[in-house]
DRENRO-678517 format. One record per residue (C-alpha): residue number from 1; residue in three letters; z, y negated, x negated. Coordinates in nm, 3 decimals. Example, Ala and Ser with C-alpha at 12.3 -4.5 7.8 and 13.67 -1.06 7.14 Angstrom:
! DRENRO-678517
  nr rest      c3      c2      c1
   1  ALA   0.780   0.450  -1.230
   2  SER   0.714   0.106  -1.367
END
This chain:
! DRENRO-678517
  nr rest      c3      c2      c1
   1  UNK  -4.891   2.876  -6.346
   2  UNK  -4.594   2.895  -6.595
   3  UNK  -4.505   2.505  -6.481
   4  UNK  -4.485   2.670  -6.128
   5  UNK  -4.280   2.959  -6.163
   6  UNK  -4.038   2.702  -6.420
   7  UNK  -3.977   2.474  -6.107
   8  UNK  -3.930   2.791  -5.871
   9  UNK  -3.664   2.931  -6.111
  10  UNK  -3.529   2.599  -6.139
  11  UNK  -3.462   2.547  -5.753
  12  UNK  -3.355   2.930  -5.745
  13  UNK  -3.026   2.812  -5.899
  14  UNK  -2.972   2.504  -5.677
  15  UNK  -2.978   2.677  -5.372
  16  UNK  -2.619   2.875  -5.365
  17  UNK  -2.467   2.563  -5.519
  18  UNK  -2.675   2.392  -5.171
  19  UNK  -2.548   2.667  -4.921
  20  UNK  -2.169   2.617  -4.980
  21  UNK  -2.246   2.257  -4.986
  22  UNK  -2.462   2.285  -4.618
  23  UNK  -2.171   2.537  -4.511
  24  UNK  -1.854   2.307  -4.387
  25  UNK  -2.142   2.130  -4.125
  26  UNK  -2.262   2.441  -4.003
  27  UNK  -1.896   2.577  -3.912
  28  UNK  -1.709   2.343  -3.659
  29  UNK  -1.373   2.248  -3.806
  30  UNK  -1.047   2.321  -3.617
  31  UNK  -0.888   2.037  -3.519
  32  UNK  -0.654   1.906  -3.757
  33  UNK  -0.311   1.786  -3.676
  34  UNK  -0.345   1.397  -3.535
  35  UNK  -0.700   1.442  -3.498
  36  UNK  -0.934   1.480  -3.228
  37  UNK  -0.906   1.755  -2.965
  38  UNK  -1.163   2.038  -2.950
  39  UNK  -1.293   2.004  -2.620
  40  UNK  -1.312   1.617  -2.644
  41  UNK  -1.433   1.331  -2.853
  42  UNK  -1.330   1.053  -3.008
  43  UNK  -1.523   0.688  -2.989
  44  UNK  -1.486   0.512  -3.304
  45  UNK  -1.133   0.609  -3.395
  46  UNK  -0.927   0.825  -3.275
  47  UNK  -0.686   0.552  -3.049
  48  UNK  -0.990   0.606  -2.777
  49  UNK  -1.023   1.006  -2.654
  50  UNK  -1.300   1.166  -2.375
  51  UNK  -1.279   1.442  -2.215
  52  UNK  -1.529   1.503  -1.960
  53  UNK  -1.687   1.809  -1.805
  54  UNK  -1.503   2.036  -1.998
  55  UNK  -1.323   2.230  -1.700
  56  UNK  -0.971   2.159  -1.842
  57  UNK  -0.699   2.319  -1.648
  58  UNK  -0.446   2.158  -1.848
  59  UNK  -0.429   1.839  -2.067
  60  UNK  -0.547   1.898  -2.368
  61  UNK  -0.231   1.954  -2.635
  62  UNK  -0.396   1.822  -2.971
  63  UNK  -0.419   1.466  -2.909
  64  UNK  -0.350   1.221  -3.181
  65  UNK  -0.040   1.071  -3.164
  66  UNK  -0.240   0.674  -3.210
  67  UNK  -0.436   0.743  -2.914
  68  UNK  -0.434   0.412  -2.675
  69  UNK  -0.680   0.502  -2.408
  70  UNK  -0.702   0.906  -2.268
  71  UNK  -1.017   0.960  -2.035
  72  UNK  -1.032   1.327  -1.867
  73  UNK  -1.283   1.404  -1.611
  74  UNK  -1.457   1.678  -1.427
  75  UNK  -1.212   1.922  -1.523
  76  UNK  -0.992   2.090  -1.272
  77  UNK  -0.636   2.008  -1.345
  78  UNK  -0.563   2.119  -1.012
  79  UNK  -0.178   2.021  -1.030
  80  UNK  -0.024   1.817  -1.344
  81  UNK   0.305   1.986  -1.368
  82  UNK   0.619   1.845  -1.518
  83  UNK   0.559   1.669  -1.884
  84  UNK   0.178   1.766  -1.850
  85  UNK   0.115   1.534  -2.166
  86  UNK   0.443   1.577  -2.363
  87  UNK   0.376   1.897  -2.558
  88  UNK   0.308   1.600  -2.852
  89  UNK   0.459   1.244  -2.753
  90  UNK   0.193   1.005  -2.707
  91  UNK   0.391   0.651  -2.779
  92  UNK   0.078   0.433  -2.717
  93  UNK  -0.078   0.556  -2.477
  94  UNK  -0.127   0.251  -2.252
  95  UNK  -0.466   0.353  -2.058
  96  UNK  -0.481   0.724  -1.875
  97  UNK  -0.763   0.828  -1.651
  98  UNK  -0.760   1.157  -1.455
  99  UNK  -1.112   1.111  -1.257
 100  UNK  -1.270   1.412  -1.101
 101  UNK  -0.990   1.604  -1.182
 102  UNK  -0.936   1.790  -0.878
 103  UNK  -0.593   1.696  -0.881
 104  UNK  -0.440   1.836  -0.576
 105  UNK  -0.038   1.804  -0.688
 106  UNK   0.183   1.564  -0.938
 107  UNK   0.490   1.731  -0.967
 108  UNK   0.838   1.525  -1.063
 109  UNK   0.835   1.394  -1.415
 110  UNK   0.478   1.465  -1.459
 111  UNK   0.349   1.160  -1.683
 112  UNK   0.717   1.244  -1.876
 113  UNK   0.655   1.134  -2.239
 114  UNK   0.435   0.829  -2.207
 115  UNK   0.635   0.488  -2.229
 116  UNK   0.406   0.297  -2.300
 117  UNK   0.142   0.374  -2.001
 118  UNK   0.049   0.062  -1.822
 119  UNK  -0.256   0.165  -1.633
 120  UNK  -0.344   0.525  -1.433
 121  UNK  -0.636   0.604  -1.274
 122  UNK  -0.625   0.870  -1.021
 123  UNK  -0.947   0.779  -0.830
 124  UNK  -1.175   1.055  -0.704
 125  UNK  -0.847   1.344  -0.652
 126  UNK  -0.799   1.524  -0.354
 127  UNK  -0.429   1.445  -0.323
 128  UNK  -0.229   1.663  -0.112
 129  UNK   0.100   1.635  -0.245
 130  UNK   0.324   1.354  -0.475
 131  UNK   0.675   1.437  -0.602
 132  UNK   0.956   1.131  -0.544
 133  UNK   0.992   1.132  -0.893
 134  UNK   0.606   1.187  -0.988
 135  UNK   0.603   0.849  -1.183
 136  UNK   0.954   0.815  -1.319
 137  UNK   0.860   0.874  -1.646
 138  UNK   0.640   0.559  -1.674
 139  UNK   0.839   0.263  -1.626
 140  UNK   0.606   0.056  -1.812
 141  UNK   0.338   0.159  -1.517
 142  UNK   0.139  -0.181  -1.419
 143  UNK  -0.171  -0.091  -1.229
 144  UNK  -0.226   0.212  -1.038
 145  UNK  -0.610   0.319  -0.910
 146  UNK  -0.590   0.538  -0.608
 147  UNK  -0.961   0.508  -0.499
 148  UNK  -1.115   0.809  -0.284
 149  UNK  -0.802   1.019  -0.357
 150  UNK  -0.593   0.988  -0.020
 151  UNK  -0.902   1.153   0.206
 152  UNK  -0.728   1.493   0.208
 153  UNK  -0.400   1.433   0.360
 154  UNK  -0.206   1.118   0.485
 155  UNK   0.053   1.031   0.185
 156  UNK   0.174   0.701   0.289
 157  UNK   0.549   0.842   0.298
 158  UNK   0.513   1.028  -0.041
 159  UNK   0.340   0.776  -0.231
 160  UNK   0.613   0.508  -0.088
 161  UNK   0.922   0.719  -0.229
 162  UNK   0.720   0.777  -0.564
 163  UNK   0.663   0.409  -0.625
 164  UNK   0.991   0.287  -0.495
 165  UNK   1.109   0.242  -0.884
 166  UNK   0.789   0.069  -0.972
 167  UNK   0.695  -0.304  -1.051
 168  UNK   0.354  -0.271  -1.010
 169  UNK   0.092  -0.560  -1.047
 170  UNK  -0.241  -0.444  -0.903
 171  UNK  -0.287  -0.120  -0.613
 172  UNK  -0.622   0.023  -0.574
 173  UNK  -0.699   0.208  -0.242
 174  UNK  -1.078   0.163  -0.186
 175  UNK  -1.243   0.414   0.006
 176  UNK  -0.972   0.540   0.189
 177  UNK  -1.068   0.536   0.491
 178  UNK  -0.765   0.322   0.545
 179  UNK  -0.697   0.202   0.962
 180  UNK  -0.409  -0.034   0.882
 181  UNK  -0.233  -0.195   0.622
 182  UNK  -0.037   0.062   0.410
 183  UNK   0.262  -0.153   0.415
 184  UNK   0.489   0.081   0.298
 185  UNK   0.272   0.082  -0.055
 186  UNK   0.319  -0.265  -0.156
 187  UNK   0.616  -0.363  -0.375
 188  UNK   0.797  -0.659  -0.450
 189  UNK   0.582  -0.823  -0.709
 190  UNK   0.196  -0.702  -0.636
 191  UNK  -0.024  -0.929  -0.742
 192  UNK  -0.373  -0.718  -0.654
 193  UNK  -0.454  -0.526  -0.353
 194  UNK  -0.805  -0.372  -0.329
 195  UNK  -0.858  -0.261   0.005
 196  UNK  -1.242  -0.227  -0.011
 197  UNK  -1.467   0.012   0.202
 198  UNK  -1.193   0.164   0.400
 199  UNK  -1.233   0.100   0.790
 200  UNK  -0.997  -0.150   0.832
 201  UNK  -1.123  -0.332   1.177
 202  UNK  -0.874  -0.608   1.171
 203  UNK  -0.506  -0.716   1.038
 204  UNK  -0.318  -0.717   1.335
 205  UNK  -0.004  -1.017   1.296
 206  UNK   0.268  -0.791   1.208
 207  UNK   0.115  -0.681   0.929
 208  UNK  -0.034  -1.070   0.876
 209  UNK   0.350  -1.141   0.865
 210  UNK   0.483  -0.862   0.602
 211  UNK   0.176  -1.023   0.368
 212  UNK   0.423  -1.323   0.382
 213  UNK   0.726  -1.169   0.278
 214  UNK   0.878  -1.304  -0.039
 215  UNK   0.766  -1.089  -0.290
 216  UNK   0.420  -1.020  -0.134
 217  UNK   0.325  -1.430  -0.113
 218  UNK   0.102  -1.439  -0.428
 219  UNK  -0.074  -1.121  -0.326
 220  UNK  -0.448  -1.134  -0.370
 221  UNK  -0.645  -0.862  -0.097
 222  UNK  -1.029  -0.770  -0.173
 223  UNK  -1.144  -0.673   0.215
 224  UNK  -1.528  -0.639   0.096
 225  UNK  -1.737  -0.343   0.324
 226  UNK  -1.512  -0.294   0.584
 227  UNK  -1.602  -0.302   0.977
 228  UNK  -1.462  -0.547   1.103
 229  UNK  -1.451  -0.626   1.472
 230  UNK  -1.524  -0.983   1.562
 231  UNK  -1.363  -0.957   1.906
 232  UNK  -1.056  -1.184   2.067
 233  UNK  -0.820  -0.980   1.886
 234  UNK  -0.937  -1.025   1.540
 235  UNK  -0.823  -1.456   1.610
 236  UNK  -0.508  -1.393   1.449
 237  UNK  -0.649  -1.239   1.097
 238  UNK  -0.936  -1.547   1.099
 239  UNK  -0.656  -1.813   1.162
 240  UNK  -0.512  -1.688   0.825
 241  UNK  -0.788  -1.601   0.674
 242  UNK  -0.887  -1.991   0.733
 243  UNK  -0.568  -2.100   0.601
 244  UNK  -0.515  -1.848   0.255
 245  UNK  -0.878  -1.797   0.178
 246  UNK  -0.779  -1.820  -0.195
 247  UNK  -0.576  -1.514  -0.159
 248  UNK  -0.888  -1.312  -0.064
 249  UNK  -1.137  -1.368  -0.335
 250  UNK  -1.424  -1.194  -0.117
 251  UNK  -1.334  -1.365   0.144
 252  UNK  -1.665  -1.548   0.186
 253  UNK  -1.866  -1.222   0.190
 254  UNK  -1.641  -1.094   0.466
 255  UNK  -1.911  -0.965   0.784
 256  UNK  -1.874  -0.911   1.119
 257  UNK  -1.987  -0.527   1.222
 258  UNK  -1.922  -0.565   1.613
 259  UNK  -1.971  -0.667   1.854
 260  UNK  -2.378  -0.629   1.818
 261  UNK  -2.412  -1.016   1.958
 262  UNK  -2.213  -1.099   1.624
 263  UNK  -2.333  -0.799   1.414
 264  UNK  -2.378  -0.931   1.015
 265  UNK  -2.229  -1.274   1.094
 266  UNK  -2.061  -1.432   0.820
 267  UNK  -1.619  -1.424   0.921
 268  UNK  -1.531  -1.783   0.803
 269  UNK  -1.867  -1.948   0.999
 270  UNK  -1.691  -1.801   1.369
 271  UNK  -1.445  -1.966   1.564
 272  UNK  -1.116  -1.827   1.693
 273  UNK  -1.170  -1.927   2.053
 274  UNK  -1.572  -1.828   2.031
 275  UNK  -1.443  -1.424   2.000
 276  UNK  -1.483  -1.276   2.281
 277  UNK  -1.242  -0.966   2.459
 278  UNK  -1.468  -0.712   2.483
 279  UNK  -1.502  -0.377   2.405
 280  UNK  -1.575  -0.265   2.004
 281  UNK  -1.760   0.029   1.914
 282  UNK  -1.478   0.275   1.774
 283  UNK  -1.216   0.019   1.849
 284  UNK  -1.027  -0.030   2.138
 285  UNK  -1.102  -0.233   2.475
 286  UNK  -1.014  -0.601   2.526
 287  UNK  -0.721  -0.628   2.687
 288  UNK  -0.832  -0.892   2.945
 289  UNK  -1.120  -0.689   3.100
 290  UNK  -0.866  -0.386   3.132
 291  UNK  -0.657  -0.568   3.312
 292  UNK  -0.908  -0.742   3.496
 293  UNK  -1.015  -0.436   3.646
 294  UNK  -0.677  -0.291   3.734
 295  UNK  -0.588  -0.624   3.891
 296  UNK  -0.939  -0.537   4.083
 297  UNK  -0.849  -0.220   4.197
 298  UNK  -0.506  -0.331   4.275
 299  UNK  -0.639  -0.534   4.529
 300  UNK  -0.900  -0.330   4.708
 301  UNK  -0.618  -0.038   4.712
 302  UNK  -0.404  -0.328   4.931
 303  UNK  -0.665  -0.428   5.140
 304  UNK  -0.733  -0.061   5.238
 305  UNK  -0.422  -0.001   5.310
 306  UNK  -0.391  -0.295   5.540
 307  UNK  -0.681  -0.218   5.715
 308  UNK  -0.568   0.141   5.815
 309  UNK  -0.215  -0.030   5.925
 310  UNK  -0.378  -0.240   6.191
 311  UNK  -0.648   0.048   6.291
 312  UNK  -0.312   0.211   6.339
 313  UNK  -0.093  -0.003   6.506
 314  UNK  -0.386  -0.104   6.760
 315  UNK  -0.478   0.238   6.819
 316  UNK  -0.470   0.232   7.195
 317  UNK  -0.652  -0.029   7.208
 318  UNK  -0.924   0.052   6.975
 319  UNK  -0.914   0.394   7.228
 320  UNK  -0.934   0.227   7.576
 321  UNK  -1.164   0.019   7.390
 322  UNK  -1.405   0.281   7.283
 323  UNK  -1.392   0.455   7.642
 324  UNK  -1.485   0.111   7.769
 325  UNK  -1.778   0.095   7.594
 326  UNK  -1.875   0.453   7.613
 327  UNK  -1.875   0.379   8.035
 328  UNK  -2.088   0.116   7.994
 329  UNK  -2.332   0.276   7.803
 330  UNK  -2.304   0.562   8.030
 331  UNK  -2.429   0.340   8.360
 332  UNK  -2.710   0.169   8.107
 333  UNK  -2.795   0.493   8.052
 334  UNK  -2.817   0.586   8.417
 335  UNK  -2.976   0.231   8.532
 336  UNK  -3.291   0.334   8.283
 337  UNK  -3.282   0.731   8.424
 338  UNK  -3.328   0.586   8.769
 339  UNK  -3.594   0.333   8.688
 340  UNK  -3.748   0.597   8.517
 341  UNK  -3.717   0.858   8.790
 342  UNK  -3.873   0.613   9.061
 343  UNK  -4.195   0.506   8.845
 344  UNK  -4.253   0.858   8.784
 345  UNK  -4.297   0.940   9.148
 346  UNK  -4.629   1.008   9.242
 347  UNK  -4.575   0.882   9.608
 348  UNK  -4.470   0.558   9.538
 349  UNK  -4.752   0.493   9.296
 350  UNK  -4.978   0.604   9.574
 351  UNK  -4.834   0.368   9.773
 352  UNK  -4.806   0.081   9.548
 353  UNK  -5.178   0.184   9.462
 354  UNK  -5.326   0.140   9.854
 355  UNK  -5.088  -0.144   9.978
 356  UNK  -5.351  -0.191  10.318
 357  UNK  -5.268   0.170  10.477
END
């Protein structure tokens, strides 16, 4: 009994000395200077920081200064004003991903204090709205991911001004629900275009003939889960499809999604001349069977109208005609009353009845 109440006096004295020493992991630390943010986390050092689902309305101001590769998503930015991220310069930052953000606006000079950025990822924004000068600050700015983020508004003009200054390398614009080539979008110099699961139906040979403009002749396209339309005027993509297959790396898992006859059918096992004009579902109409049928209707509308000209012209004699014929039926007519009026008489059937009296 003494032993025990020894060891409980004994561990009595440790246990201050244990609470101060239990007390710095029971209170979260501020965030020192050049270390990792509050509302984030940093992998393994702190050049890689994540921020995600924290409902950010603004970047987060903390970030250490080494920091190579920013992630922030689910938050709601909303708009990323000018210098969002310079309230600390952020020399290395090479990698920046805004995903989820709800970004609506970039405002001029909004990536402003990052020199170093190579890649940005803006997938998954509802963009409405991209200063000119939105990326001026990044001149260093090689690869630019776009996917799911021009579904709100069409910002083909804006986003051409705002990368005028660029010398991109690979454009990322899956899930756009892209109709055309977004010429306007592709620099001197691009190397990668990923134009997956838009609803491109075909490249029509103006914009088969801007992919080989000088700058644009080493320019790889990914086409993967579009619809495309295997009809007569889809011969002019296939012919150069045939031809620069190596500039479309997917290019063997390209499928047909219309006509139903060729529905699933693999694009590079068709044949130009075996695509057929007819009408696509959601695209437009072949162009021979339109004007088939207006050459059709032409035609009947002509012979119509040459038929009334000679019912017109021989009108008089279409008239005495027609009184001609309605005389003659007129004494047919009276040939059978009279027939029928004499063997309906009762005296001459009496007579022709008795012939002896």
């Amino acid at each position: 009994m003494a032993r025990r109440q020894a060891r409980a006096a004994g561990s009595g004295r440790w246990l201050p000395w244990l609470g101060f020493a239990l007390l710095p992991l029971a209170v979260p630390p501020a965030a020192a200077p050049g270390g990792c943010p509050s509302a984030c986390y940093c992998v393994a050092t702190p050049e890689l920081v994540q921020c995600r689902y924290e409902r950010l309305e603004e970047p987060p101001r903390e970030l250490p200064a080494t920091v190579h590769n920013l992630s922030i998503a689910g938050s709601n930015l909303s708009v990323l004003h000018r210098a969002a991220f310079a309230a600390r310069p952020l020399p290395d930052l090479r990698l920046l991903r805004l995903r989820h953000d709800n970004i609506q606006t970039i405002e001029d000079m909004a990536l402003q204090g990052l020199p170093a950025l190579r890649t940005l990822d803006l997938s998954h924004n509802p963009l409405l709205s991209v200063a000119a000068g939105a990326f001026a600050g990044v001149p260093l700015l090689r690869t630019l991911q776009l996917n799911q983020a021009l579904l709100a508004a069409p910002l083909e003009e804006q986003l051409a001004l705002a990368l005028r200054n660029l010398s991109l390398r690979r454009l990322e614009l899956a899930g756009n629900a892209l109709r055309a080539l977004p010429a306007t979008l592709l620099p001197a110099g691009l190397e990668e275009l990923d134009l997956r699961n838009n609803s491109l139906q075909r490249l029509v040979a103006a914009e088969l003939r801007s992919l080989e403009a000088p700058g644009l002749r080493g320019l790889r396209l990914t086409l993967g889960a579009n619809p495309l339309s295997c009809d007569c005027a889809l011969r002019p993509f296939l012919a150069w499809l045939r031809t620069a297959a190596a500039r479309v790396p997917d290019a063997r898992s390209l499928h047909c999604a219309g006509p139903p006859l060729l529905r699933g059918a693999t694009l590079l096992h068709l044949r130009p001349e075996g695509l057929a004009c007819a009408a696509a579902e959601g695209g437009e109409p072949g162009r021979l069977e339109t004007a088939s049928y207006v050459f059709f209707g032409i035609v009947l509308a002509l012979i119509g109208i040459v038929f009334l000209m000679v019912l017109y012209l021989n009108r008089r004699g279409i008239k005495r005609w027609l009184h001609n014929l309605r005389e003659a039926c007129r004494d047919q007519m009276e040939g059978y009353h009279y027939r029928y009026e004499q063997d309906a008489d009762p005296r001459c059937t009496s007579a022709v009845g008795t012939p002896g009296l």
